[in-house]
N, C-alpha and C positions, 0 to 999 in steps of 0.2 A: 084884965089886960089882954089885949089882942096881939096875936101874932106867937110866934116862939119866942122860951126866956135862955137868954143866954146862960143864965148862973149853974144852968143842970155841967156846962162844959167844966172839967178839972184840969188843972194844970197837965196833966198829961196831955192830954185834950189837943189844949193851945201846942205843947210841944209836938203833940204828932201832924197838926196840919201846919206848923213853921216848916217841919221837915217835908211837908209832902210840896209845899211852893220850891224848895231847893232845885228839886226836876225842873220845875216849868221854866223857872231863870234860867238852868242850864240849854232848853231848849229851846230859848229866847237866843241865847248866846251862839250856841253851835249853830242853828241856824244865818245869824248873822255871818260870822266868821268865814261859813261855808259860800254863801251866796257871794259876799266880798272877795274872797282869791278867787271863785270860778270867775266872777265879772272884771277882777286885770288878768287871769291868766286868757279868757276866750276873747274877752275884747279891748281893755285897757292898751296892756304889750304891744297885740296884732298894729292897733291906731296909729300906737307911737312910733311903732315900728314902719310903718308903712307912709309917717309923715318925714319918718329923720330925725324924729326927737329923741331918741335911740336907737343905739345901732344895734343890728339885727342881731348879731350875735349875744347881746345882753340880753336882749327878750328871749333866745333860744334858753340861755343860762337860767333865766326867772320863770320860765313856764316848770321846769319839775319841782320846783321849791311850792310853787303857788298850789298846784297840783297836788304834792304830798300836803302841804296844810289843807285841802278842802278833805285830803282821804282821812285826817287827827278830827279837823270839825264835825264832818262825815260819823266817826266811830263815835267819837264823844255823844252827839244825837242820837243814836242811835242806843248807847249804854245811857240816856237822860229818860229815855222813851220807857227801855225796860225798869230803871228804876221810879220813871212814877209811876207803871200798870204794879208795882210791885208792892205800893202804899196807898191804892187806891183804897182798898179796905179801911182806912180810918175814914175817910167821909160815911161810908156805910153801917160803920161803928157807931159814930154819931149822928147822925140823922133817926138811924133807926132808935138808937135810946131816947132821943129828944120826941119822938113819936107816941112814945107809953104815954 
C-alpha cells in the first residue's frame, strides 16, 4: 500500500486534532465578527449618517457599542491564536509516530 495508513491514529488521536480545529473555527469567527463592526462602525454609520438615513446622533450612539464589539472579537482572536500555538504539538505527535 502506498502512502500513510491511517489505522496507527488512536482514538485519542482523533480527539486531539477535533480539539486542535476548535481554534481555527474560533479564528474564522473572531476574525469575521471583527472585520463586520469595524466595517459599520468606520463606514456603514459614517454613509448613512451622511445620506439621512439616520440621524447623526444614532450613529454617534452606535460607534462605541460597535467599537467595543471589534475590541470582545479583537481579544477572543487573539486567545484563538494562543490556544491553537498551544495544541499544535499533536500534529507533531502524530506525524512523527506515523514516520517510524
Amino acid at each position: 500500500m502506498n502512502g500513510v495508513d491511517p489505522a496507527y491514529m488512536t482514538q485519542a488521536d482523533w480527539k486531539s486534532v477535533s480539539q486542535l480545529l476548535v481554534p481555527l473555527w474560533m479564528i474564522l469567527g473572531s476574525g469575521l465578527g471583527l472585520g463586520f463592526s469595524m466595517l459599520l462602525a468606520q463606514g456603514a454609520l459614517p454613509s448613512l449618517a451622511a445620506s439621512r438615513d439616520i440621524t447623526a446622533a444614532t450613529a454617534r450612539r452606535a460607534r462605541p457599542a460597535l467599537y467595543l464589539a471589534a475590541v470582545v472579537f479583537l481579544a477572543a482572536g487573539l486567545f484563538s491564536v494562543v490556544l491553537l500555538i498551544s495544541r499544535l504539538g499533536t500534529v507533531s505527535d502524530i506525524y512523527y509516530r506515523g514516520a517510524i
